[in-house]
KEKE-3310 file (N, C-alpha, C; in steps of 0.2 Angstrom, whole numbers, plus 5000, padded with zeros to 4 digits):
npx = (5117:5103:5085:5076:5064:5060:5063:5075:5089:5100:5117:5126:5140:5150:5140:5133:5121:5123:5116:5112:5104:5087:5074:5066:5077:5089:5099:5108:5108:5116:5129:5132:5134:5146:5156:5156:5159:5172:5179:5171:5174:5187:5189:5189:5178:5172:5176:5166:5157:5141:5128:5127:5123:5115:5107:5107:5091:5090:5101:5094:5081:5088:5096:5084:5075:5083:5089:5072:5073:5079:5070:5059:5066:5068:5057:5049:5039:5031:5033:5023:5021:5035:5036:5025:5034:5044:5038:5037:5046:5056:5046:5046:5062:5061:5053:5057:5074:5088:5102:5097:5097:5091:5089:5088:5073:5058:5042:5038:5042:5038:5025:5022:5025:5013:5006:5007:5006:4993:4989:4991:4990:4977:4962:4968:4978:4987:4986:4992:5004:5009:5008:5018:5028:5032:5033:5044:5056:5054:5060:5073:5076:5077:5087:5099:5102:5098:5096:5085:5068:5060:5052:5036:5026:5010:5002:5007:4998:4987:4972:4958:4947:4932:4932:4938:4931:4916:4924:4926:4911:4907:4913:4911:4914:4915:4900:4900:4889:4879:4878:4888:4900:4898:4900:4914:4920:4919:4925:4937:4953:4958:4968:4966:4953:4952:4957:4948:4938:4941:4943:4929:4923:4929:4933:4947:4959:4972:4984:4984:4980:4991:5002:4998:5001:5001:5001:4993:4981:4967:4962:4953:4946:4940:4945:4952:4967:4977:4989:4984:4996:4994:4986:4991:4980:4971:4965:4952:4943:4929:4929:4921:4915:4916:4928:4937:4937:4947:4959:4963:4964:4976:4985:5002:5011:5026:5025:5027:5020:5003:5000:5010:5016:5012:5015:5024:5038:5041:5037:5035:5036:5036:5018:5013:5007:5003:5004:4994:4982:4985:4983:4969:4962:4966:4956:4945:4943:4942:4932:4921:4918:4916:4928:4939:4951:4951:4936:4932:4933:4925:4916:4910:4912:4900:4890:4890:4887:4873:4871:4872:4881:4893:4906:4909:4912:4922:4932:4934:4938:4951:4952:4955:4951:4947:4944:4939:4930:4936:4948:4943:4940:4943:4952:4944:4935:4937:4929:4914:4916:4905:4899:4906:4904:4890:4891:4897:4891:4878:4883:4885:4875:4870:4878:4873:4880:4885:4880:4896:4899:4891:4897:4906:4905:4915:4924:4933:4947:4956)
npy = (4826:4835:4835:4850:4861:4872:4868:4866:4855:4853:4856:4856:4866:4869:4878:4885:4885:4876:4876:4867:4863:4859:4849:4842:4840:4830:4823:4832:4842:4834:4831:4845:4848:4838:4846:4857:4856:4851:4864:4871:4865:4867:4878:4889:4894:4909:4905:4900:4898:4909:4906:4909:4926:4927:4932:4930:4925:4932:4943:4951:4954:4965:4970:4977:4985:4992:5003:5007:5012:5022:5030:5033:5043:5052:5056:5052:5041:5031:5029:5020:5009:5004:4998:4988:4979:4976:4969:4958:4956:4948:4937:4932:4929:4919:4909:4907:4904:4912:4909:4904:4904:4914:4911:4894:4895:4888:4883:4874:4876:4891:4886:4878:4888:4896:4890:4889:4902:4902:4896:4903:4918:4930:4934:4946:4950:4939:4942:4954:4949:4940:4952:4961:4955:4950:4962:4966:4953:4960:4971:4969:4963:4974:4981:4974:4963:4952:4938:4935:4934:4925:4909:4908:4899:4891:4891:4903:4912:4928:4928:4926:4936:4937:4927:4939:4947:4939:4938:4950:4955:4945:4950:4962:4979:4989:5000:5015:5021:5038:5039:5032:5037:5051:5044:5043:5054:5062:5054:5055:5061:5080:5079:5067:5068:5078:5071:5060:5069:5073:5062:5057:5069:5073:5062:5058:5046:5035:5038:5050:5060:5059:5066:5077:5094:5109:5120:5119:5120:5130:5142:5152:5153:5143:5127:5111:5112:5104:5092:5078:5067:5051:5049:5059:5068:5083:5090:5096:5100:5104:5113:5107:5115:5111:5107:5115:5126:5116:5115:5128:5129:5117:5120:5127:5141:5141:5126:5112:5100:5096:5089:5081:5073:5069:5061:5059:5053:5051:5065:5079:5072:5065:5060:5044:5033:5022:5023:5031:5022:5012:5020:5023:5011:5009:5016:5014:5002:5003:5008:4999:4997:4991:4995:4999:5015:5017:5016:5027:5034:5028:5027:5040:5040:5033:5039:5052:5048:5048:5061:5065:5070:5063:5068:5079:5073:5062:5073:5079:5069:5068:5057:5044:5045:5037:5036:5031:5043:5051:5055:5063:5074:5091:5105:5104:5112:5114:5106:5118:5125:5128:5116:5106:5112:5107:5094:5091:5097:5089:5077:5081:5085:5071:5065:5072:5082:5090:5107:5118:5125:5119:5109:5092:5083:5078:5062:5052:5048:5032)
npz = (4993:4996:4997:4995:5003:4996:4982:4978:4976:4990:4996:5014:5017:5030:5038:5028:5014:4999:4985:4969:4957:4952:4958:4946:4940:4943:4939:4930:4941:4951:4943:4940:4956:4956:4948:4956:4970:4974:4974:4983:4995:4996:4997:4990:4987:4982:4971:4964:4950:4944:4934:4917:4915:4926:4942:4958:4967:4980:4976:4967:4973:4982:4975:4968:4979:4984:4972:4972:4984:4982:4973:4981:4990:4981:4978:4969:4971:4983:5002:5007:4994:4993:5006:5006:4992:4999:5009:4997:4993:5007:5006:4995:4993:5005:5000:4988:4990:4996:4988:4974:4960:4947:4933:4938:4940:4938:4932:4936:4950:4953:4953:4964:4975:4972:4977:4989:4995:4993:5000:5015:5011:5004:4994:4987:4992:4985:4972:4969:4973:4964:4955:4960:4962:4947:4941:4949:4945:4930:4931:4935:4923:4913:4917:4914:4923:4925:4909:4904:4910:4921:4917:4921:4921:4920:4931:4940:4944:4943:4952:4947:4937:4940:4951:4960:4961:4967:4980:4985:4986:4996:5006:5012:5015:5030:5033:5040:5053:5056:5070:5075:5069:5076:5089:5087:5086:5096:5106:5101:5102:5097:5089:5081:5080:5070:5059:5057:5054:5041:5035:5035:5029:5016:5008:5014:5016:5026:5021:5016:5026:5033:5026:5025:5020:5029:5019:5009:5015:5015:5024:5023:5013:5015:5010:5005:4994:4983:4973:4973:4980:4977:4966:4957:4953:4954:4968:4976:4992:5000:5016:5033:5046:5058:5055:5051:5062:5072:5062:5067:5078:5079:5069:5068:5067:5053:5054:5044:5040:5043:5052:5067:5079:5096:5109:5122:5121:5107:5101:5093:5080:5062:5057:5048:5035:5044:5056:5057:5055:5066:5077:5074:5077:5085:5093:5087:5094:5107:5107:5103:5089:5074:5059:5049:5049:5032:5032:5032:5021:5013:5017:5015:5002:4998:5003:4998:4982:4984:4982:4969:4959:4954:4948:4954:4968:4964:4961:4975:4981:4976:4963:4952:4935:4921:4906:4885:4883:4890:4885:4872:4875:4875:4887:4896:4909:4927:4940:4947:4962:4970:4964:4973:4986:4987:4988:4998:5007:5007:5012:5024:5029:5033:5040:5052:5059:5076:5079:5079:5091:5099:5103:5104:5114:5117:5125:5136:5133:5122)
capx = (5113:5094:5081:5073:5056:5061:5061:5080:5096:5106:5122:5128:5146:5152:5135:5132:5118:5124:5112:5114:5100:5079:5073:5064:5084:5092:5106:5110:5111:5124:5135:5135:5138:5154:5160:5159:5160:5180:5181:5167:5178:5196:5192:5185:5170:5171:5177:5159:5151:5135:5128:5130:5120:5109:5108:5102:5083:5091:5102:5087:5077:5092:5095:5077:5074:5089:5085:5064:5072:5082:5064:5057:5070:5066:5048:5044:5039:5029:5035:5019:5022:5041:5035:5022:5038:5048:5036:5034:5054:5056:5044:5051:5068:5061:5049:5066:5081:5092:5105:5094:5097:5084:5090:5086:5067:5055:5036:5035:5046:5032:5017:5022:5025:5009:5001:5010:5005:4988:4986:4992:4986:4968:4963:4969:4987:4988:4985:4998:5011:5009:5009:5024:5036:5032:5038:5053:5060:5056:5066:5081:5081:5077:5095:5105:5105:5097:5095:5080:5062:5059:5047:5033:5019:5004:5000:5009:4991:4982:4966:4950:4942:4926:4933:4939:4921:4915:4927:4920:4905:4904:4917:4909:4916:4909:4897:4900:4883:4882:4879:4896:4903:4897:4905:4920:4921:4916:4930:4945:4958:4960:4973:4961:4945:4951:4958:4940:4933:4944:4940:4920:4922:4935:4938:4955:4963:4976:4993:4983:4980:5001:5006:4994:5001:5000:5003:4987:4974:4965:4955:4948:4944:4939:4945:4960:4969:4982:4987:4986:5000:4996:4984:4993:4975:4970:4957:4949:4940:4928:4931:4914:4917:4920:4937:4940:4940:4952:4962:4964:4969:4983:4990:5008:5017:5032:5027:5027:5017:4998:5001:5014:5016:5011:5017:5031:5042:5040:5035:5036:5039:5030:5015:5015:5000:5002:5005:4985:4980:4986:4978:4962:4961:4965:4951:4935:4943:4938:4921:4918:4916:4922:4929:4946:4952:4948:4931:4928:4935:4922:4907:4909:4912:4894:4884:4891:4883:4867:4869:4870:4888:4900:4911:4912:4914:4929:4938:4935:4943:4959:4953:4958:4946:4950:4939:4941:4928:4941:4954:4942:4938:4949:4952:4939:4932:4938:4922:4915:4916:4899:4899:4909:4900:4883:4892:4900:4885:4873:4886:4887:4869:4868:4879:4870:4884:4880:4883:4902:4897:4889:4903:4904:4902:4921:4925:4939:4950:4959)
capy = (4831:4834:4841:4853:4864:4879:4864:4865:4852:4857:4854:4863:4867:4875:4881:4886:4881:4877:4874:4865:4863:4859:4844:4838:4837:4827:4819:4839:4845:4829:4834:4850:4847:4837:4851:4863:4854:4852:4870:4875:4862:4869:4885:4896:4897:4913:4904:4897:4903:4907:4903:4915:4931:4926:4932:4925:4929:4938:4949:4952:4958:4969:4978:4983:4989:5000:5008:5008:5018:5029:5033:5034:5048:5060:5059:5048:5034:5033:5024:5014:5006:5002:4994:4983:4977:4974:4962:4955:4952:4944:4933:4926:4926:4915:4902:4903:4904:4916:4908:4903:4908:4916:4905:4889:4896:4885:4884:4868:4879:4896:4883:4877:4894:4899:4885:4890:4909:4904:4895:4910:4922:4930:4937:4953:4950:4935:4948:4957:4947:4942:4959:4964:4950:4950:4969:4964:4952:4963:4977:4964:4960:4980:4984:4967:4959:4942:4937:4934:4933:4917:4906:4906:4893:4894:4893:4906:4922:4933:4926:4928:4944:4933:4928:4944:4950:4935:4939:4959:4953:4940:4952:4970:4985:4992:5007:5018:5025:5044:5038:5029:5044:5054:5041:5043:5061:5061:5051:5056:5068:5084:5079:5061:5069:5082:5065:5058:5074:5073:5054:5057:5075:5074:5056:5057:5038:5037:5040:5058:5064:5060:5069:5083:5100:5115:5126:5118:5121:5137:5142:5158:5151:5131:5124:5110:5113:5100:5088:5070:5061:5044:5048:5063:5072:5091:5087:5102:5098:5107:5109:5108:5119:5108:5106:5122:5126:5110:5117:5134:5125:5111:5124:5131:5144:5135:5119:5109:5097:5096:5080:5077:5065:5073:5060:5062:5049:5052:5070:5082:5067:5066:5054:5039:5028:5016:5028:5033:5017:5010:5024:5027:5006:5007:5020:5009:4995:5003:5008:4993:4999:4985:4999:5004:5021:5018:5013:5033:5035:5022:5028:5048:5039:5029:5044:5056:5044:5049:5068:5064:5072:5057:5071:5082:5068:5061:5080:5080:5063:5065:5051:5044:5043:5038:5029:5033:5048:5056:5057:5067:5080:5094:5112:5100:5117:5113:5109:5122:5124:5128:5108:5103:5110:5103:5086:5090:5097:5083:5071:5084:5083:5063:5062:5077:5084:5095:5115:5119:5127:5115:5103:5085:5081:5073:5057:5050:5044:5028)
capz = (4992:5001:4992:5001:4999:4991:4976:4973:4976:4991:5002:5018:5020:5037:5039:5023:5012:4992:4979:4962:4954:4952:4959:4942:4934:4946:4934:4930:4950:4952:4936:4943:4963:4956:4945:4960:4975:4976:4975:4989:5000:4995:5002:4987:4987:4978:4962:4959:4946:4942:4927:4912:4913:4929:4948:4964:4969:4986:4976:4963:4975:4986:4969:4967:4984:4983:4969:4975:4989:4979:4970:4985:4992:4976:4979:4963:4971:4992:5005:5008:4991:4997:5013:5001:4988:5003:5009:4991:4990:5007:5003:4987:4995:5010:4995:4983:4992:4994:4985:4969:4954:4943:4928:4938:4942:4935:4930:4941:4958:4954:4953:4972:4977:4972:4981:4997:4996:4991:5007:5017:5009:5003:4986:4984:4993:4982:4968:4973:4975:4958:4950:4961:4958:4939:4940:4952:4939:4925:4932:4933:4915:4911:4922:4914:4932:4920:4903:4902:4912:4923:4913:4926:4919:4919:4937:4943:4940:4949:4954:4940:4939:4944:4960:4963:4963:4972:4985:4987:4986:5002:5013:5012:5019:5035:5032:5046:5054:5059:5074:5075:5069:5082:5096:5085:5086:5104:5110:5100:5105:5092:5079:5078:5078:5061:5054:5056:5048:5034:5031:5031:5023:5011:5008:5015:5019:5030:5019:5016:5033:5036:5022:5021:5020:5029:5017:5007:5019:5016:5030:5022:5006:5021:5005:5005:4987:4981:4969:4977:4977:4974:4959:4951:4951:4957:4973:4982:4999:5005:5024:5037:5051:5064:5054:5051:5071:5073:5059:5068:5083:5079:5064:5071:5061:5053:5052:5035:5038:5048:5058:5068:5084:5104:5113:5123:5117:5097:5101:5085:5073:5056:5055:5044:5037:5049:5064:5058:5054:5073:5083:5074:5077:5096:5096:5089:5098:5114:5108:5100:5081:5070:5055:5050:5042:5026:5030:5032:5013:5008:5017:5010:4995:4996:5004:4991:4977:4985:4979:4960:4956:4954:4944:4961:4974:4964:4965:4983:4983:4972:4961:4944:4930:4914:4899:4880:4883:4893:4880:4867:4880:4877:4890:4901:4914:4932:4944:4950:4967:4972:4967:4977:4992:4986:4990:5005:5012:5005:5018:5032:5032:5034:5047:5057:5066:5081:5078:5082:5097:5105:5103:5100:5120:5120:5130:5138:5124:5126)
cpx = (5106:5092:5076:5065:5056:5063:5071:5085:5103:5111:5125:5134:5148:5148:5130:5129:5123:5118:5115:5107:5092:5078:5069:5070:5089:5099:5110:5112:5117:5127:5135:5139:5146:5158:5161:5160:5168:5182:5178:5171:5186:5194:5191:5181:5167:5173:5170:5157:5146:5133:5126:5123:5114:5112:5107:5097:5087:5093:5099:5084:5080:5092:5090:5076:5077:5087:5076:5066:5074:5075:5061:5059:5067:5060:5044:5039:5036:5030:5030:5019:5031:5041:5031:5029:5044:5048:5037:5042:5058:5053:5044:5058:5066:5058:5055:5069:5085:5098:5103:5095:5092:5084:5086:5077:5063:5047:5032:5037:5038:5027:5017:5023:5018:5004:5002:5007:4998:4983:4988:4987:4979:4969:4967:4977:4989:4989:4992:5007:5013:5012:5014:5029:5037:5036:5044:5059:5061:5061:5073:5082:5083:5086:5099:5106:5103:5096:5090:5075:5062:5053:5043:5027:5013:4999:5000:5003:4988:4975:4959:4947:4935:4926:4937:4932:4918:4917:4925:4914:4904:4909:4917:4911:4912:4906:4895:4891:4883:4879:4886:4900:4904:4901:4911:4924:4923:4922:4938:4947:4959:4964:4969:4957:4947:4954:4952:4936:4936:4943:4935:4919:4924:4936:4945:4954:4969:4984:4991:4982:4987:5003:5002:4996:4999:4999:4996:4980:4974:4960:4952:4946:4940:4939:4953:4962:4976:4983:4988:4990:5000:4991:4987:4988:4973:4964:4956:4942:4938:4929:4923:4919:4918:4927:4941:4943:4944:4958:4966:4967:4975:4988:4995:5011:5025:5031:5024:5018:5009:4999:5007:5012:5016:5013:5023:5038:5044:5036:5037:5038:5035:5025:5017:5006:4995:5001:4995:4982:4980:4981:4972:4959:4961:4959:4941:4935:4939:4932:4918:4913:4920:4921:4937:4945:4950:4941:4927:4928:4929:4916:4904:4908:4900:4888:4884:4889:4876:4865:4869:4878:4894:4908:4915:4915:4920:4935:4940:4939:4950:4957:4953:4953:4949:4946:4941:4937:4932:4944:4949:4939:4942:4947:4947:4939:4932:4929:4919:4913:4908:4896:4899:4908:4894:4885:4894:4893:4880:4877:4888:4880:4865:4871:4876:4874:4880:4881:4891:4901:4892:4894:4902:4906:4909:4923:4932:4943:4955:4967)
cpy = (4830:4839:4845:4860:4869:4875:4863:4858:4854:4854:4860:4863:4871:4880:4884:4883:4882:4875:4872:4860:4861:4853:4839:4836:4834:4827:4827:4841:4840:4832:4842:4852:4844:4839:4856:4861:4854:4861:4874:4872:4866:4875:4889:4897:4901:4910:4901:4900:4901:4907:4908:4920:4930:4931:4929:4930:4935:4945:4953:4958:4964:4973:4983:4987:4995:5004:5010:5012:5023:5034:5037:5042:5054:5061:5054:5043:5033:5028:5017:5007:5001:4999:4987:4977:4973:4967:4959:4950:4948:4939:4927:4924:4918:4909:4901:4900:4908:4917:4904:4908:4909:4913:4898:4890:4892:4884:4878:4874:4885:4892:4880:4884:4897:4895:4887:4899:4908:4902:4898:4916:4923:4932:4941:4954:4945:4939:4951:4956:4944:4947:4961:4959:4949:4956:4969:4959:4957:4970:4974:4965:4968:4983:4979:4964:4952:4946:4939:4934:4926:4914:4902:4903:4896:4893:4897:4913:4922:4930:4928:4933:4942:4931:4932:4947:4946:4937:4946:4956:4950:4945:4961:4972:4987:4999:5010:5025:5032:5042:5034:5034:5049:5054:5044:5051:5061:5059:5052:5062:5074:5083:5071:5063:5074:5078:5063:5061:5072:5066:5057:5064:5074:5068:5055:5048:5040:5039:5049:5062:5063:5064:5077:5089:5106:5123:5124:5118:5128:5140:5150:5155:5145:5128:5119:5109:5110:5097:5081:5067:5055:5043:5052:5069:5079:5088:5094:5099:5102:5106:5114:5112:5117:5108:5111:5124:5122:5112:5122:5133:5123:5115:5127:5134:5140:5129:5117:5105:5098:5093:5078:5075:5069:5071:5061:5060:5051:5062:5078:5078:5067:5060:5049:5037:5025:5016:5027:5028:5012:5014:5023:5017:5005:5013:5017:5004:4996:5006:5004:4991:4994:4991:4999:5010:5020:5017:5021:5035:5031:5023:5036:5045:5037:5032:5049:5053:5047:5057:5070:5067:5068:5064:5074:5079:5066:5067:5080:5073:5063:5058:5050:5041:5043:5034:5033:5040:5053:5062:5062:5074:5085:5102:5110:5107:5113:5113:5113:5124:5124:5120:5104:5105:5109:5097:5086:5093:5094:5076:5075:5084:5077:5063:5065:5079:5090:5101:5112:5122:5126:5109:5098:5082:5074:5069:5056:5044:5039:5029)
cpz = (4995:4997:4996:5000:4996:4984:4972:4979:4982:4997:5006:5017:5027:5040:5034:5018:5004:4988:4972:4957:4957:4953:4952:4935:4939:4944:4931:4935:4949:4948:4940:4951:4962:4952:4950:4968:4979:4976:4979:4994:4999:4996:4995:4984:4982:4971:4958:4956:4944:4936:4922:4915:4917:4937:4952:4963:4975:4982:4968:4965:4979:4981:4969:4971:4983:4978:4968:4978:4986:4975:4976:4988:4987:4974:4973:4963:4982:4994:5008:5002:4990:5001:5006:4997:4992:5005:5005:4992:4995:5008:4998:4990:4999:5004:4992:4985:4989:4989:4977:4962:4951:4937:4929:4941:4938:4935:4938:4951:4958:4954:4962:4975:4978:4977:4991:4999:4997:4998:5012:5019:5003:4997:4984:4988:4989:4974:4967:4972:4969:4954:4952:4962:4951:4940:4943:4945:4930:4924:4934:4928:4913:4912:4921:4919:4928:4913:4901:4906:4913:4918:4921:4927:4921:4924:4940:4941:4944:4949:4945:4943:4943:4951:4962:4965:4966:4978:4992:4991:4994:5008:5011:5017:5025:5031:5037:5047:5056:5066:5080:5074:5071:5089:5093:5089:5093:5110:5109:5104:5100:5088:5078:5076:5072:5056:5051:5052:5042:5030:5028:5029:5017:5009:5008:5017:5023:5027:5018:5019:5033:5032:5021:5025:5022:5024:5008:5009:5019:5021:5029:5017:5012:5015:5006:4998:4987:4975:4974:4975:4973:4967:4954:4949:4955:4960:4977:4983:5001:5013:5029:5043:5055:5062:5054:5058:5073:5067:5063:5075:5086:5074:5066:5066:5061:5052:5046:5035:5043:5054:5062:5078:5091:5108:5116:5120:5110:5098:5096:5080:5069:5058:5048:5045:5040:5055:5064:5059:5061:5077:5082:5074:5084:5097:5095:5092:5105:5116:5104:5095:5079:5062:5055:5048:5038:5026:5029:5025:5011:5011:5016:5006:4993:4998:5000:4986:4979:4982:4972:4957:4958:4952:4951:4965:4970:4962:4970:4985:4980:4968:4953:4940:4925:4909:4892:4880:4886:4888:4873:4870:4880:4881:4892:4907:4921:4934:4949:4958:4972:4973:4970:4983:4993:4990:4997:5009:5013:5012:5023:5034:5034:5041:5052:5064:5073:5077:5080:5086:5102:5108:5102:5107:5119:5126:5131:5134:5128:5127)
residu = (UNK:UNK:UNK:UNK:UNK:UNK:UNK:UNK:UNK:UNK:UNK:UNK:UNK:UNK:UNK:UNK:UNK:UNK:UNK:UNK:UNK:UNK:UNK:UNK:UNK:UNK:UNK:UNK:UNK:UNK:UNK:UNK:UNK:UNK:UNK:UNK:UNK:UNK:UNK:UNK:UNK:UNK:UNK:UNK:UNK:UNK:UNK:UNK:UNK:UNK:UNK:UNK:UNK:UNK:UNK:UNK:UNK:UNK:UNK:UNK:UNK:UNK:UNK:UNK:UNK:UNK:UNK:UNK:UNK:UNK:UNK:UNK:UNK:UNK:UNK:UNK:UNK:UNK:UNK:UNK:UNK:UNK:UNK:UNK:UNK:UNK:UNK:UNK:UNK:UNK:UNK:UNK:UNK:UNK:UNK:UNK:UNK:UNK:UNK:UNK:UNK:UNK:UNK:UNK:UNK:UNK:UNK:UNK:UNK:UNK:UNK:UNK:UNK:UNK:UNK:UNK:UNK:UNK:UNK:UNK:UNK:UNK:UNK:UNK:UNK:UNK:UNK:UNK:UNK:UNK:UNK:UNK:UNK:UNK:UNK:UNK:UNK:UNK:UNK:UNK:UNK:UNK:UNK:UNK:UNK:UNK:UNK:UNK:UNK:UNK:UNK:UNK:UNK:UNK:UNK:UNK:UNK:UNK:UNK:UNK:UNK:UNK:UNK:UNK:UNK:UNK:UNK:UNK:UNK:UNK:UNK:UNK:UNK:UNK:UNK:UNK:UNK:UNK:UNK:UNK:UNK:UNK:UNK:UNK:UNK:UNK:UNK:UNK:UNK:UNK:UNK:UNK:UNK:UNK:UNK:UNK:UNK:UNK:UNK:UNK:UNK:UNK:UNK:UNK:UNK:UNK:UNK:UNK:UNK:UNK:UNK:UNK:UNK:UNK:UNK:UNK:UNK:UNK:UNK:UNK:UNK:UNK:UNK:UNK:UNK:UNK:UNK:UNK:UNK:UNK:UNK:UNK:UNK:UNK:UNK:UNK:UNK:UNK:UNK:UNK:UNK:UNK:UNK:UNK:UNK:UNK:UNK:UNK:UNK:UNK:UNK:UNK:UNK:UNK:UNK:UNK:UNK:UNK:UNK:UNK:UNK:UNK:UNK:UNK:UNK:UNK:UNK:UNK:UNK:UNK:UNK:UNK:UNK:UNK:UNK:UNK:UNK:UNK:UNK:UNK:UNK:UNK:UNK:UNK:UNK:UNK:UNK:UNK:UNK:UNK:UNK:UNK:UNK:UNK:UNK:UNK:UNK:UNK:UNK:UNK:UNK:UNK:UNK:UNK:UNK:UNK:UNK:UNK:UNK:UNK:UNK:UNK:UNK:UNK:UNK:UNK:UNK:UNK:UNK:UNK:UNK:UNK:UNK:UNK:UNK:UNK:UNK:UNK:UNK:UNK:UNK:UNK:UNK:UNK:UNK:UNK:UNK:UNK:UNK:UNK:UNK:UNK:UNK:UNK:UNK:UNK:UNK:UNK:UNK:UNK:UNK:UNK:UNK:UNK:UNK:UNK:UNK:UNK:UNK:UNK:UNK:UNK:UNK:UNK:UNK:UNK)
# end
């Protein structure tokens, strides 16, 4: 047998890796290689058994998926959180081994895994991969796939809240100038440049320009009225006029969604995230903004602080507040719209658009 860096005990057959145990039971792996090794050589494989009331890691995490995507499908559950758990689980397959059982998991195996992630990856994907492998196992045991919960020591944790804030701290967000915002406008194409609005209007981020409904945009009322999927909260956005005439533009009777795809190739297909996240990347790249999307969500956010209604800016964001004051608050009065375009127009007057009928003096987009 060779011991190999996934921390376990193992022999090839016919191409075929086997496993039989943890490298810190040696005298255990043996005793078990020679209880199953005449039966991987005699040709049936299939009689091995695994050990009472355990899985492999592979098909641990092949169940969850499956049933992720099935959430996914009935809406319960977004597909950018499905892509995330995806990574998470071949991740673990690749450190475990696919053919590991979740029995033989051990404090010392998660304490070298964690050291191998840790050099990889940064705080907040380390984070991550913690909090979503602990819930992939837990939805094992929940569904009888194991007994029990790996015993994952006391290595295996999310970074300290302190060096999480440390971390913030030394690698701050861009905060996009209106003078940047201007280039932006200036160079995109029409369905980029009312993504743009909607960042630094609205605090849209990029999964809520791809999924955002037409049938939620009011262009008599220039209000957009939903509930935001990923917090579950009621968000109305006022909309600045540039938007609204970009609305009135890209809006075709019939179709569902706002966004969809104009190149020729991909042409009427839905956006995604990522699709946003890719363009509006190749778009500062060649005006030589260092920003993502998100960075428009996060600079509404921090110019909207400047107009004194935290309550309004998180309406117009969709975002989730909760403290014990919440919970004794009952028949809480919606905020009243008036609010909410005090805010929006306190951050239409920082960036200092032109009029809409002057234009925003569009360039040659990449």
């Amino acid at each position: 047998m060779t011991a190999v860096g996934n921390g376990q005990w193992r022999r090839i057959y016919r191409g075929k890796p086997y496993y039989f145990g943890t490298w810190d039971d040696p005298k255990a792996a043996f005793e078990r290689w020679k209880a199953e090794w005449p039966l991987i050589t005699g040709g049936n494989a299939e009689d091995r058994k695994a050990p009472t009331g355990s899985a492999t890691v592979h098909g641990v995490c092949t169940e969850f998926l499956n049933s992720y995507e099935a959430k996914v499908a009935r809406g319960d559950r977004s597909n950018r959180s499905y892509r995330v758990y995806r990574e998470i689980g071949a991740k673990l397959v690749k450190l475990l081994g696919q053919s590991t059982y979740v029995s033989q998991l051990t404090p010392r195996l998660f304490g070298r895994v964690m050291e191998k992630i840790s050099a990889e990856w940064g705080v907040h994907r380390r984070t991550n991969f913690v909090v979503y492998t602990r819930a992939i196992f837990k939805w094992a045991k929940d569904s009888r796939l194991i007994d029990r919960l790996p015993e994952y020591g006391p290595d295996f944790r999310a970074p300290p809240r302190a060096i999480i804030r440390q971390h913030k701290q030394a690698t701050k967000r861009t905060r996009l100038t209106p003078d940047d915002l201007v280039m932006l406008l200036g160079a995109a194409d029409p369905q980029m440049r009312l993504m743009i609005l909607l960042g630094i209007s609205c605090g849209f981020g990029p999964t809520d320009v791809a999924t955002l409904r037409a049938a939620d945009v009011n262009l008599n009322t220039k209000l957009i009225d939903y509930t935001r999927h990923k917090t579950a909260m009621p968000r109305v956005s006022p909309l600045w006029p540039h938007a609204v005439d970009l609305f009135r533009s890209i809006l075709r009777p019939g179709r569902d969604l706002v966004f969809i795809q104009e190149s020729s190739r991909f042409r009427g297909w839905d956006y995604n995230d990522e699709l946003v996240t890719k363009q509006f990347r190749r778009l500062v790249q060649w005006l030589g903004i260092n920003a993502s999307f998100y960075d428009l969500r996060r600079t509404f956010a921090t110019v909207a602080n400047g107009a004194r209604d935290k309550d309004a800016a998180r309406v117009i964001m969709g975002q989730r507040v909760e403290s014990v004051f919440d919970d004794y608050v009952q028949d809480a009065s919606p905020v009243p719209v008036e609010r909410l375009t005090a805010v929006s127009d306190y951050v239409r007057a920082w960036v200092r658009l032109p009029h809409p009928s002057d234009g925003l003096s569009p360039a040659s987009s990449p």
